[in-house]
DOMI-15513 format. One record per atom (N, C-alpha, C): x, y, z. Coordinates in pm, whole numbers, plus 50000, padded with zeros to 5 digits. Each point is the difference from the previous one (the first is absolute). Layout:
N
XYZ/...
***
This chain:
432
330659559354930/499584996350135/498734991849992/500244990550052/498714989850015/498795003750076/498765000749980/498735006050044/499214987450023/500594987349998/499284985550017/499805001350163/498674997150044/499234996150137/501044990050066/499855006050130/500724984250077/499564988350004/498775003350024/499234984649990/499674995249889/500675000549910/500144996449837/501054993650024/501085002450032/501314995549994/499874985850051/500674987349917/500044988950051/501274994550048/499764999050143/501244995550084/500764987349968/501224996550081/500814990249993/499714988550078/499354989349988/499434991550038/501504991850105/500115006350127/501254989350092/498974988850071/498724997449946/499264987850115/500554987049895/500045003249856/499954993249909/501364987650025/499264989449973/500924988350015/501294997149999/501184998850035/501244999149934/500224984549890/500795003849932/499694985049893/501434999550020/499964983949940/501654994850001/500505001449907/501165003149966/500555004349887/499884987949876/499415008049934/499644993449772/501024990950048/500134987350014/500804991149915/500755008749876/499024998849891/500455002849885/501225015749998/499725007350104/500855015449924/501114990250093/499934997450123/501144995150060/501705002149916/500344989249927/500794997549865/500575016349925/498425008249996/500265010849914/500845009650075/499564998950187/500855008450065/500894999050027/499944989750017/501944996150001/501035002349899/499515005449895/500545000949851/499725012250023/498985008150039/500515018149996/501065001050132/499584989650136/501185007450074/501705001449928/500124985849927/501294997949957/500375009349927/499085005049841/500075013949921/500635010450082/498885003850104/500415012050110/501325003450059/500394984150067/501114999450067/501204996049898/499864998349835/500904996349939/501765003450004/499795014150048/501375008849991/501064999650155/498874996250129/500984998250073/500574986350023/500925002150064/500584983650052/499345001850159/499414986149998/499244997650151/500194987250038/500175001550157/500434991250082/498844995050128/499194989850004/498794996650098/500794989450036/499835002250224/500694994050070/499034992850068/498984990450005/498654994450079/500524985250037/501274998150070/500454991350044/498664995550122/499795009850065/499315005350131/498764987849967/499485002449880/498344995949986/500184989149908/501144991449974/500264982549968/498934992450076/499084994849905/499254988950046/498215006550049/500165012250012/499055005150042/498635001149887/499105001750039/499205000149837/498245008550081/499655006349928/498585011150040/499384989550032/499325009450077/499455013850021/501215003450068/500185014549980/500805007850107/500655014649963/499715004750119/499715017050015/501965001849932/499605010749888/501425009049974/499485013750038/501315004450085/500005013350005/501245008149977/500035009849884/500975001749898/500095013450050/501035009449992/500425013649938/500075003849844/499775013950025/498985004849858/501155012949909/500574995649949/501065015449932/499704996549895/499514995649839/499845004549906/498304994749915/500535006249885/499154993549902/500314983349995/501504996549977/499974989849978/499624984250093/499665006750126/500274988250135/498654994649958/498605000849934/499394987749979/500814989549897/500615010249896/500484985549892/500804993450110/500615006250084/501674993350081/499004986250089/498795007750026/499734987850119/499194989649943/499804999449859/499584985649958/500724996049947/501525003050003/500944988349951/500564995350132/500235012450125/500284990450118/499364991750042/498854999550013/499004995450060/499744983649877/499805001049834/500294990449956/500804986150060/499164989849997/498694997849896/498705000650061/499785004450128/498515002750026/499175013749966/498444995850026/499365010149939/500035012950137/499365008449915/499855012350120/498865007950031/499465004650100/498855007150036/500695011750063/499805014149865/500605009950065/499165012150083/500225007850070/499355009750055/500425013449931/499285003849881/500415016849934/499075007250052/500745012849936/499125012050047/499124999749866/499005014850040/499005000849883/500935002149901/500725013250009/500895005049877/500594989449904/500364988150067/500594989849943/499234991949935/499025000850049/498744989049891/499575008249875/499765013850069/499745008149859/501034996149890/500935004750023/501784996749922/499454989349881/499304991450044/500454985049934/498774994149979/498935006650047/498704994549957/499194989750115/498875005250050/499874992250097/499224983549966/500075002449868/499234985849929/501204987750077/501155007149938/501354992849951/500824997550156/499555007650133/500505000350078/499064991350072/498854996550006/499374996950099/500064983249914/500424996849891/500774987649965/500954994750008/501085007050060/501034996050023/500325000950181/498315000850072/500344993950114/500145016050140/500275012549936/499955012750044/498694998750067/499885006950167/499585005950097/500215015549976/498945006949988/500425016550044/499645008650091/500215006950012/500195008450099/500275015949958/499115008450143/501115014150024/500574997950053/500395013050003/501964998850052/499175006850175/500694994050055/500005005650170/498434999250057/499544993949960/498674998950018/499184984350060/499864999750125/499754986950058/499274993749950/499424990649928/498834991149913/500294985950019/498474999450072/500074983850090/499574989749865/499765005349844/499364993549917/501694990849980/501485012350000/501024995049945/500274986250081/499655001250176/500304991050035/499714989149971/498554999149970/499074989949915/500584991749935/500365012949879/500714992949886/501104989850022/500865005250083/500964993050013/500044988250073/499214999950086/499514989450077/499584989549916/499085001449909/499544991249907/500974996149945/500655006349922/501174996549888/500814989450072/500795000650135/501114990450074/498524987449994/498995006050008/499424983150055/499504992449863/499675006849911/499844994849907/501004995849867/500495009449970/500984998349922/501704994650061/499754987450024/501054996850102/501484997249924/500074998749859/501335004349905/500365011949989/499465012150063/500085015450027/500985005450083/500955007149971/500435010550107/499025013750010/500425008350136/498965008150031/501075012349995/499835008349909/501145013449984/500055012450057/500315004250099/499565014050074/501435011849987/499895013449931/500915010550041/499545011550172/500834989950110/499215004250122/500605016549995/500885007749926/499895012049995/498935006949954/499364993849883/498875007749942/500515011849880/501434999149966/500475005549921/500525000549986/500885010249899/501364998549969/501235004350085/501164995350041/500925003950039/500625011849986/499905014950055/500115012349886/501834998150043/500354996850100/501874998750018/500664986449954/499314992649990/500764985350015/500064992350115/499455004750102/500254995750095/498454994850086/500154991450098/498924994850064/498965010650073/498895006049927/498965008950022/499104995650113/499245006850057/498824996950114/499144986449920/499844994050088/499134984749982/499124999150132/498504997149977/499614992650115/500174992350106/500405001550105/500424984050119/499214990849953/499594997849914/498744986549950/500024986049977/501395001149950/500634987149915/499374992650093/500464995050125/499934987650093/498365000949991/498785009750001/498864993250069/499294998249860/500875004349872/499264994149862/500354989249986/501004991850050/500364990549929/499344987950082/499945007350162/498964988750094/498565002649894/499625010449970/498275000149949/500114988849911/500764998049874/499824992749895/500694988850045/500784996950080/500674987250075/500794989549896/500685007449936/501074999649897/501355004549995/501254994450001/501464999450069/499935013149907/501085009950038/499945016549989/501394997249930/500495006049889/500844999449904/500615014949976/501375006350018/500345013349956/500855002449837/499585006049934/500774999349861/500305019750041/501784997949980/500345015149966/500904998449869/499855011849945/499935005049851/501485007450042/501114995449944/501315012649995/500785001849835/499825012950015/500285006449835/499065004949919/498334995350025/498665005949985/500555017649974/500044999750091/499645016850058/501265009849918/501334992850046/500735009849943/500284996249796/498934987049960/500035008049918/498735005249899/498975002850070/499025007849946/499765010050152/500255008950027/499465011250155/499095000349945/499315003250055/498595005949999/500195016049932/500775008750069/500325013349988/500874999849869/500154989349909/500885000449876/499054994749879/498565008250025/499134990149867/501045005449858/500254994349929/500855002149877/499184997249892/498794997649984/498844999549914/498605004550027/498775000349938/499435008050013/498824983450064/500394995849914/499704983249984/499854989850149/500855008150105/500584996350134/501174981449985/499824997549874/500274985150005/500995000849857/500855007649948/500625000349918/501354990950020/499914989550004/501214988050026/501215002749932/500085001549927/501165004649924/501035013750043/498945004550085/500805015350053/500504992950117/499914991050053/500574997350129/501524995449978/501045001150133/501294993950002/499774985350028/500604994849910/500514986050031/500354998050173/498974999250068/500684996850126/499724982350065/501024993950081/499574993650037/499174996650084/498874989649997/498874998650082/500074986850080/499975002450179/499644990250018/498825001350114/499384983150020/498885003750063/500814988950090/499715000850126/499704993550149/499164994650078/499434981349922/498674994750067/500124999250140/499235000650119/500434995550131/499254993750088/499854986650010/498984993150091/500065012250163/499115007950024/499865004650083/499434994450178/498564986849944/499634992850083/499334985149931/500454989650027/499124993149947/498384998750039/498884990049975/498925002050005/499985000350189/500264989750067/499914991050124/500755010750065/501125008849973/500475008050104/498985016149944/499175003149906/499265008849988/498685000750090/499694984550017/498844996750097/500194999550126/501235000950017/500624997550180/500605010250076/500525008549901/501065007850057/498735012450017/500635011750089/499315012450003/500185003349892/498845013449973/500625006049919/500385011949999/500675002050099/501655010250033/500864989549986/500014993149952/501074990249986/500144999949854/499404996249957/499874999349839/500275016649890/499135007750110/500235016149972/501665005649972/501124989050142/500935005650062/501164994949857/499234987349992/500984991349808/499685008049920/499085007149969/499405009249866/500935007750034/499765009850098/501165014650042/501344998249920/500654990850072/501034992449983/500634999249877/499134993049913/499854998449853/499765010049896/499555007150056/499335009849901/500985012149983/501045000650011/500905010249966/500235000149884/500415012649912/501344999149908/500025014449979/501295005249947/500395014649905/500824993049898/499055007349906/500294995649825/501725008149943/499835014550069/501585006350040/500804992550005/499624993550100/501644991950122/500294988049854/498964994449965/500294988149951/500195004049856/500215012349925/500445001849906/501355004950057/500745008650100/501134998850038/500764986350056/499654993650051/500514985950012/500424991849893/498975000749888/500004996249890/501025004349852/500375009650088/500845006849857/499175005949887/498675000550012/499415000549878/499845014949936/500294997149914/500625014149909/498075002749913/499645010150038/499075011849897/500345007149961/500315004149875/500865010649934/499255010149896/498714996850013/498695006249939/500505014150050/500085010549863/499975013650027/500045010050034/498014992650001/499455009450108/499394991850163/500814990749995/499944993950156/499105009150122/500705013449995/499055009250097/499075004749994/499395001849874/498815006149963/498884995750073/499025005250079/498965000550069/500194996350134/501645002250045/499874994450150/499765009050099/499795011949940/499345012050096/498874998450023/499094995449926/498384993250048/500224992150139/501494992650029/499974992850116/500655008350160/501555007649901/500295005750110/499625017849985/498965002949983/499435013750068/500565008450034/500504994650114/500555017750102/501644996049967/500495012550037/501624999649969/500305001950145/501024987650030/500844998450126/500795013750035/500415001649890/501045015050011/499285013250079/499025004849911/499265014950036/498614991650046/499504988350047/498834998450027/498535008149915/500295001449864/498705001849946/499494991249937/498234998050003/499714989849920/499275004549867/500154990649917/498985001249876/501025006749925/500995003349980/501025008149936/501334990949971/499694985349976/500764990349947/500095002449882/501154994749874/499514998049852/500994989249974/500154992849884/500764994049968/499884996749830/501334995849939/500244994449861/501234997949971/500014987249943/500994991749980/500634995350133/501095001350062/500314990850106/500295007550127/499335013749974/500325014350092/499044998950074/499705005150122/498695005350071/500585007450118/499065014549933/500325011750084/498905005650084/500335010850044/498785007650072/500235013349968/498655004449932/500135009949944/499745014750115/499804997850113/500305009350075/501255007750050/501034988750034/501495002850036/501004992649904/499314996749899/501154995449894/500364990150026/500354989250134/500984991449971/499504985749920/501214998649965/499554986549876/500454986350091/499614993749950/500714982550037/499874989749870/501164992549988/499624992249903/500024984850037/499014996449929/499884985949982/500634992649931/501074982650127/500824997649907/499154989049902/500714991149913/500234985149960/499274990750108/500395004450119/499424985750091/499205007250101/499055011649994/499195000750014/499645012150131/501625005750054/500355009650084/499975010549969/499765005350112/500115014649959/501585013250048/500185007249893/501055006450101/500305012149940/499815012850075/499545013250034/501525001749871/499535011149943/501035007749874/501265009950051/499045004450104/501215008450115/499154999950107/501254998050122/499365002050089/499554984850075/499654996950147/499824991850027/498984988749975/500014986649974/498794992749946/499654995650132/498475006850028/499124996750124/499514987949964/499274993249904/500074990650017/500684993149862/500654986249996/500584995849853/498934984649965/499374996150151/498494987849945/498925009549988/499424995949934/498645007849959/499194998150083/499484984650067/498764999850122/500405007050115/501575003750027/500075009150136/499855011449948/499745004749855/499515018050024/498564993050003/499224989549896/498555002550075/499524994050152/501114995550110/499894998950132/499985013750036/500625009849940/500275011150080/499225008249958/499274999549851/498345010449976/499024992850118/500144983349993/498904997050109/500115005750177/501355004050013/499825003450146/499485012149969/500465012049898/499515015150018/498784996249987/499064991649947/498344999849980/499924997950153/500344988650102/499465000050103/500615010650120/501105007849942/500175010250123/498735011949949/499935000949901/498675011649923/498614998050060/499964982450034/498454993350019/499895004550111/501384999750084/499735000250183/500155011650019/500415017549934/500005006050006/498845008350011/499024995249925/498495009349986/499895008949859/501424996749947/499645006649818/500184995349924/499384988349995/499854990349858/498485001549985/500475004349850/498545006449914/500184998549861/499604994949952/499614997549796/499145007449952/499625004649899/498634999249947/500495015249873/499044990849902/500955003149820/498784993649967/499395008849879/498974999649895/500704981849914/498544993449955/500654988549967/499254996549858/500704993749891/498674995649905/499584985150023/498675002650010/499064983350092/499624992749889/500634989050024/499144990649866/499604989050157/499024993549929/499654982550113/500274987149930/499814989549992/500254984349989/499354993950060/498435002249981/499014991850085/499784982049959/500704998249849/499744987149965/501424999449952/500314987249929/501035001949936/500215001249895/499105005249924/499385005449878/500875013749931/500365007050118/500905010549956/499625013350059/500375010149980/500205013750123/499255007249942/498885006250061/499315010749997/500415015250082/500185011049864/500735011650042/498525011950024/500285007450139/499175004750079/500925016450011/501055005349920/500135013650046/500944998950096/499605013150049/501525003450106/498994998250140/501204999450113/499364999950159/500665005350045/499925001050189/500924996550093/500314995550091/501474997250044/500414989650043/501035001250146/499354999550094/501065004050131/500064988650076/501344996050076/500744991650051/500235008950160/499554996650088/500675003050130/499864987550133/500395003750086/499774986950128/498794994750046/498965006849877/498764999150071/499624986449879/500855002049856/499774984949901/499565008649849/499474995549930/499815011949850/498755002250030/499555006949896/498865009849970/500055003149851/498854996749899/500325001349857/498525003350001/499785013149940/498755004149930/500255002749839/499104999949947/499875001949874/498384991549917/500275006449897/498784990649897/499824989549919/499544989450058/500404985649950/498354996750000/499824993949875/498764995949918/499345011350007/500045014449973/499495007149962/498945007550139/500464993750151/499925005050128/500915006950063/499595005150130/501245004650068/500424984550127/501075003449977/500714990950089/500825000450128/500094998250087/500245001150065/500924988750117/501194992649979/500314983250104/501495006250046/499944993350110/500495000550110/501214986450032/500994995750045/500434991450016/500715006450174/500074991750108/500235004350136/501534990249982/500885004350074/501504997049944/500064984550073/499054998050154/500474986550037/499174992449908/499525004149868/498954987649888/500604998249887/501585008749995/500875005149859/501504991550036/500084983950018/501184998449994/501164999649923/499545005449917/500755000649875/499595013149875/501025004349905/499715003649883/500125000049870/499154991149881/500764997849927/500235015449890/501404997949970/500315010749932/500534992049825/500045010749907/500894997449911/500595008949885/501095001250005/500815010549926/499794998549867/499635010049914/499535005149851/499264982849971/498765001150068/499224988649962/498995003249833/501084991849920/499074996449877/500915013449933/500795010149994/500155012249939/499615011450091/499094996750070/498735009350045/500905008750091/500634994350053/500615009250159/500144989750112/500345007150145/499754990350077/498715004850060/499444986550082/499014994850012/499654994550167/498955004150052/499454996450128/498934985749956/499924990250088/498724992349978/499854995450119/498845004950067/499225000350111/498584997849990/499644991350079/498844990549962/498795000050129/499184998049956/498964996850100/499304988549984/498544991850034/500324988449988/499364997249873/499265009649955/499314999149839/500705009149931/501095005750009/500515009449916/501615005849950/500734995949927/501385005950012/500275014549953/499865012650078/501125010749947/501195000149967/500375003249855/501485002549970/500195011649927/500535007650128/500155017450006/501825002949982/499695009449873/500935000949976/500865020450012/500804996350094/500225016550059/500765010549878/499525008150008/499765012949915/501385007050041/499975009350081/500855007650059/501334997350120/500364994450088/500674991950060/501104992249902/501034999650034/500944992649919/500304988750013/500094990049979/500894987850045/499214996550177/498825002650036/499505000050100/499274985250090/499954988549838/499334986050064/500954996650100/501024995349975/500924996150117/499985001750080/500325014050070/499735005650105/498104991450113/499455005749862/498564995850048/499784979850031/500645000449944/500304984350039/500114997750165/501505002749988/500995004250111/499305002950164/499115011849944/499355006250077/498494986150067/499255000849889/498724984550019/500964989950119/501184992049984/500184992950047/500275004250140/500495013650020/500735001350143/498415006150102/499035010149908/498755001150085/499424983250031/500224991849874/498924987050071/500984995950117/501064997949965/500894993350173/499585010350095/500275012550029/499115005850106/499144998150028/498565003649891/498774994050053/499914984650047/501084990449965/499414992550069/501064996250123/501035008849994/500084995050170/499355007050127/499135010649919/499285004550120/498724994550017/499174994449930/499114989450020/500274991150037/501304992450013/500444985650073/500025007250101/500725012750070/500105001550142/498505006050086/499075003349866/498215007250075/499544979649982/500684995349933/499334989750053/500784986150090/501405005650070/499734988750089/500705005450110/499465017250061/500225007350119/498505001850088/
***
């Protein structure tokens, strides 16, 4: 356990300049995306953005490890100015990231420095695209997650035609809930699936400057769909990996059958519930269907549609409650994680609450649920387990739960449906 002072600790500098991407690695990245992406067959459709050339806003969906290599070959041959999180600069070195043109960021955390950045970058670096994941994370179903209404009044701020890239085959073939290495990026463990990406002139510059922006918002909406499911059933596309099911109880939790949660398990292409026994198996193309007995659901995002309604009949009920001993490490730079012991950690309608001992104080932060639009989560991050990362504006917690089973999801689940409450009752205290 680390006994280093807080005010020792040297932070992550987000005032710091954004630079345009090295010329020189340029070449090199394009040669690891290709390495990366060597094994699938991929298909980029940017009929949409013929003739068009940067500055100009992309706003992408987020399901794997692999969607940065995917989006500098779509996006090829221009350069890119991306927006990562801290975790991600750590990953890769922030020497090496802040040369190749990377903006960072916390995750869910408003910072007028990012706007900065980006602002600068469209005006200066005018051979640049501008790269945004408006989820803020990963896709835990495949399917189109909570996003900001933002698109339309970012793309008026930087006054640059607004561009949508979606990613299909990402997701189903690395889940999130299927790390198969310890490594998180073991390429070789993945199925050969096919990949394609979807460029889409969303607005050009002259209708970004003219139009509302509920107008521009209403093309994003629009655009911004997909389920990685549907389009591996459409597709025919055969996964025949094993253990295909392994870790999809991290996603679906509670059992449709007897309604208990945390009493999921799964291995090889089975996933049961170890409360009432029943099994379901997972086919080839990516369905599910009950061993005996009726299959409640056979797509996977309608059982996690249907954990997300029990979270909000629980929210509006008055007994939604969390709270499970956690081990606290932080990520104040991107230097790497400082481990602080055990805490705790409660979730209710009122937003979290995490005490514990971090730099060798007592601690004590607070997050209020209409300031929490989001949560990033991640299943057996690094080996370690799964993983909370919740941030403040000098600080990332990534608390990792002890006792509770299979419980981020849920807590996800839960973050998104208190912030839509809290904030439709502040839109109505503020315009009654």
């Amino acid at each position: 356990m680390t006994q280093i002072p807080k005010d020792k600790v040297k932070r992550f500098d987000f005032t710091k300049r954004v630079k345009r991407c090295n010329p020189i690695l340029k070449p090199i990245t394009k040669m690891v995306a290709n390495f990366k992406l060597r094994k699938f067959p991929i298909t980029i459709d940017k009929m949409s953005i013929e003739g068009l050339r940067p500055p100009f806003l992309v706003l992408s969906n987020h399901h794997s490890y692999i969607d940065m290599a995917f989006m500098v070959k779509a996006l090829s041959p221009f350069s890119v100015n991306y927006v990562s999180a801290l975790d991600a600069i750590k990953d890769h070195g922030e020497l090496l990231m802040r040369q190749l043109g990377i903006i960072g960021k916390r995750k869910f955390i408003k910072d007028v420095s990012l706007l900065k950045n980006m602002k600068y970058a469209v005006e200066n670096y005018r051979n640049h695209c501008m790269v945004l994941y408006p989820e803020a994370k990963f896709s835990l179903d495949g399917t189109t997650s909570y996003y900001p209404p933002t698109a339309g009044k970012l793309a008026k701020f930087l006054k640059v035609p607004l561009v949508v890239v979606i990613f299909k085959g990402n997701y189903i073939a690395q889940p999130q809930w299927a790390k198969r290495s310890v490594s998180e990026i073991n390429f070789k463990a993945l199925p050969k699936v096919p990949l394609c990406a979807e460029v889409k002139l969303i607005a050009t510059k002259t209708e970004v400057m003219n139009l509302p922006e509920e107008e521009l918002q209403r093309r994003f909406d629009a655009a911004f769909l997909y389920d990685d499911f549907k389009y591996q059933k459409d597709n025919n596309i055969i996964i025949d990996l094993q253990d295909r099911a392994e870790g999809l109880n991290k996603l679906l939790y509670k059992c449709p059958h007897c309604g208990e949660e945390h009493r999921m398990s799964s291995s090889g292409a089975l996933l049961r519930c170890d409360h009432c026994g029943k099994k379901w198996f997972m086919t080839e193309y990516g369905e599910l269907c009950a061993v005996n007995g009726e299959t409640e659901f056979s797509h996977i995002p309608d059982w996690f549609s249907w954990e997300k309604a029990e979270v909000a009949k629980e929210i509006a009920s008055g007994n939604y409650y969390f709270e499970d001993e956690v081990e606290v490490d932080t990520l104040p730079n991107a230097k790497g994680f400082y481990h602080h012991g055990m805490g705790k950690f409660v979730h209710s309608i009122d937003g979290f609450r995490l005490e514990c001992y971090a730099y060798g104080e007592k601690t004590v932060e607070t997050w209020d649920g209409i300031d929490t639009d989001g949560l990033h989560i991640e299943y057996n991050y690094k080996g370690k387990g799964d993983v909370i990362d919740i941030s403040t504006n000098t600080e990332s917690y990534w608390l990792y739960p002890k006792t509770v089973k299979d419980c981020i999801t849920k807590l996800s689940l839960a973050t998104d449906e208190i912030y839509r409450i809290k904030s439709e009752e502040k839109y109505k205290n503020t315009h009654n």
